[in-house]
C-alpha positions, -999 to 999 in steps of 0.1 A, spaced: 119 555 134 156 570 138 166 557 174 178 587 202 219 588 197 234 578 231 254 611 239 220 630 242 212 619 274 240 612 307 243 581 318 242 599 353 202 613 340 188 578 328 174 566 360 153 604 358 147 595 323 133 561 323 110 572 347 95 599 330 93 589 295 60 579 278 49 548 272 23 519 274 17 484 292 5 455 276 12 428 300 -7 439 337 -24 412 350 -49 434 370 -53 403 399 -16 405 405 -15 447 405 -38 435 443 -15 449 472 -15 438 506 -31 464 523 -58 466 499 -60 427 502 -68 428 534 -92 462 535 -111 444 508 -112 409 533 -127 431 565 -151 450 539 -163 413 532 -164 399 567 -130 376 551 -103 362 565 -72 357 556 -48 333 560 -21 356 570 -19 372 605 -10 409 589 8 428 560 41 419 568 35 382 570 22 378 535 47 397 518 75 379 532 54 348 514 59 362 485 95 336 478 88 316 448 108 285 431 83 288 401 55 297 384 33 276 403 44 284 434 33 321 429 2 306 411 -10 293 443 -6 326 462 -19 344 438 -52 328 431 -58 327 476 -54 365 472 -83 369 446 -108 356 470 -114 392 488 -126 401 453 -164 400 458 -181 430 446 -180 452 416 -165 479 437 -141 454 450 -132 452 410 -133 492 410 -110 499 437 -82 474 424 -80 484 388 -83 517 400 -54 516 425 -33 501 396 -43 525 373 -33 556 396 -2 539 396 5 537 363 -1 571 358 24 587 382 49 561 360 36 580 330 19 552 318 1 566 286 -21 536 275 -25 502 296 -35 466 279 -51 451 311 -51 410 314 -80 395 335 -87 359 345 -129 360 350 -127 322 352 -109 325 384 -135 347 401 -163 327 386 -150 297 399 -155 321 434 -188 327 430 -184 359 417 -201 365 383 -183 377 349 -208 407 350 -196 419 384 -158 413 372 -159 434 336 -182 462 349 -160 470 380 -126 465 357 -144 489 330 -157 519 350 -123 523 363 -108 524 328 -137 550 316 -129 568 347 -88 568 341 -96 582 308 -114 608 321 -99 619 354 -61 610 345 -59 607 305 -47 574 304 -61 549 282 -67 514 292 -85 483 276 -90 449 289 -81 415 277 -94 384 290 -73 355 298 -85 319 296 -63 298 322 -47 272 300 -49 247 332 -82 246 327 -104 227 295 -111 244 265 -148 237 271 -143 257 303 -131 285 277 -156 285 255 -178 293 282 -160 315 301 -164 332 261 -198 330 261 -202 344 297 -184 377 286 -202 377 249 -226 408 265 -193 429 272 -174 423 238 -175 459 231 -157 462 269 -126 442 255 -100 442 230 -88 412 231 -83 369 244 -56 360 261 -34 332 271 -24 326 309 -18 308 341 5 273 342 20 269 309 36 234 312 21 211 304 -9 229 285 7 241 251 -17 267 230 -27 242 203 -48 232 230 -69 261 228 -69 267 189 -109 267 185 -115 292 213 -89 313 196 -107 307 161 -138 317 173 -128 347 194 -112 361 160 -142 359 145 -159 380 172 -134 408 159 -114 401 191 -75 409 188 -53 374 199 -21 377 224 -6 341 242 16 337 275 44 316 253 81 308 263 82 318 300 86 286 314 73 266 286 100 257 246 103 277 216 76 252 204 52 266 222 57 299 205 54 283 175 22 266 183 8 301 197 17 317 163 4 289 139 -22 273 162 -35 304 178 -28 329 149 -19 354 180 -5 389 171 14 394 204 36 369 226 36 376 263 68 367 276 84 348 248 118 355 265 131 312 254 127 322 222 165 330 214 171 292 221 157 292 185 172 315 156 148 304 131 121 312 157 147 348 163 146 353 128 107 351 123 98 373 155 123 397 139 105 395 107 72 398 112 76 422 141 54 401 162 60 419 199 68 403 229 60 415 262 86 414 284 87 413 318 122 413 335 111 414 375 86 388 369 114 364 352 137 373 381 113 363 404 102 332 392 133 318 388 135 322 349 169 339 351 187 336 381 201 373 380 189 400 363 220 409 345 216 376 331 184 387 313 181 385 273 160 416 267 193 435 256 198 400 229 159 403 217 167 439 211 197 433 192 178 408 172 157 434 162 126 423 179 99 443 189 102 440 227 87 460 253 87 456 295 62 452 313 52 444 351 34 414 350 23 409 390 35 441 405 21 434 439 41 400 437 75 407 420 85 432 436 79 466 414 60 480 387 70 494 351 95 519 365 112 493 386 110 474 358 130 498 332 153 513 363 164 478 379 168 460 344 187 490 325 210 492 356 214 454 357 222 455 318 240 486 310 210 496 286 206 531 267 189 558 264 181 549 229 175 513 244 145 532 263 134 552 234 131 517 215 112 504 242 92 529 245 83 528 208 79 494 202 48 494 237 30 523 215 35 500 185 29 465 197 -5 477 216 -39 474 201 -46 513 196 -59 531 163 -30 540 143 -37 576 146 -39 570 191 -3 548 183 13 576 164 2 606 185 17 588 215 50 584 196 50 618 190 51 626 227 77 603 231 101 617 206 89 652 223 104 643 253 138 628 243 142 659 220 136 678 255 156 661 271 188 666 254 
């Protein structure tokens, strides 16, 4: 892959650009893509109520020291979710979205132990999550696949069932995943569940080095055998660690709004994601809680390139390494990367 030279495209253009490129996401969690007004249209279709008197009052909630802060927001809002249309109707808002950011191919994460532990069945949660995917394929020519997340707060007993509760919709996901409070609970934690899911043919991706040491992406590479780190942005505090993501071109999904607003950088233009991609890691942004952090892939790309100085052949890499990091037949990978390269040539 020969990056896009710099002179091709303005500086003055690369707002335009970013936001019209191809390319995929592969770190959505689709419980955090839930906005406010649909929070609360979902709560009066379910005779809910809210703790919040309107709109306007949750978001300004939305301040966060931490991860955990934001945790316990974010898991009051899932309790509107009750139906499988509920289920419908979010992915399918996020979705839309995603397309009109030209969003080619989406790597959905969802946490079915959270809406279980509601009441709400895993059958309800997959099916309404899947016909939306079918029905973005369809209607907007986007793929989208889902991944479900155990919550590392939790056992791994509560895991392995939370497995065995989605084992009638394996051919609905693409992978396991690794989520929720991460210190404290480091992967190794969760290496059998991760064994077993591999041998269900499921693909492997960990939440690693948000929050939580380099160690812990160690222990999610060796422990976990994962093909994909979500977040992994402390991994530069380790260049042996640097050296091996480099490597291996094990991806990293990136998400620079999220960091910002949980406190992992205290400014954006303090951000390593222009370091990673020096390093020659295969790095990629991502939204992460949308609804939460203030802005989805766009925002993403526009606020962090602005805050960073990035490039237009920055953005092509990034764009690149999504296709390439995401679980899609070579053949779907490589005619997406075509369109890519399509539109930076046309955009000279």
């Amino acid at each position: 892959m020969t990056p896009i030279p710099n002179r091709l495209i303005g500086a003055d253009r690369l707002p335009h650009l970013l936001r019209q490129m191809p390319k995929a996401e592969l770190h959505i969690h689709i419980e955090g893509s839930l906005e406010p007004e649909l929070m609360f249209a979902l709560a009066q279709r379910n005779g809910l109520n809210l703790t919040y008197a309107d709109v306007s009052t949750l978001r300004q909630a939305y301040v966060f020291n931490d991860l955990q802060d934001f945790l316990n927001i974010y898991h009051a809002g899932t309790k509107v979710l009750r139906t499988e249309q509920d289920f419908y109707d979010m992915t399918w808002a996020y979705l839309r979205r995603a397309a009109s950011d030209h969003v080619l191919h989406a790597e959905i994460f969802v946490d079915t132990q959270t809406h279980t532990g509601h009441g709400v069945t895993t059958d309800v949660v997959i099916n309404g999550l899947h016909r939306a995917c079918l029905d973005a394929q369809a209607q907007l020519g986007l793929s989208a696949s889902l991944i479900l997340c155990f919550l590392r707060n939790l056992s791994e007993t509560e895991a392995f069932e939370a497995l065995e509760q989605a084992s009638p919709h394996l051919s609905k996901l693409v992978g396991i995943g690794l989520a929720s409070s991460e210190l404290g609970h480091p992967p190794e934690k969760f290496a059998r569940v991760f064994a077993k899911a591999r041998g269900l043919g499921l693909r492997l991706v960990a939440h690693a080095g948000e929050e939580g040491p380099p160690a812990y992406i160690w222990s999610a590479l060796d422990a976990l055998k994962v093909e994909r780190i979500d977040h992994g942005v402390q991994a530069v505090q380790d260049p042996a660690l640097m050296a091996r993501l480099s490597r291996e071109r094990i991806p990293l999904t990136v998400c620079p709004l999220s960091n910002l607003k949980l406190r992992v950088f205290q400014d954006l233009n303090h951000h390593n994601l222009g370091q990673l991609l020096d390093a020659g890691i295969v790095a990629t942004i991502n939204s992460d809680d949308p609804a939460y952090f203030g802005g989805y892939i766009n925002e993403n790309f526009t606020q962090t390139f602005a805050a960073l100085g990035l490039t237009a052949s920055h953005a092509y890499q990034l764009a690149f390494n999504s296709f390439e990091a995401s679980f899609l037949e070579a053949r779907a990978k490589q005619a997406m990367q075509d369109k890519l390269l399509e539109f930076f040539e046309t955009s000279e």
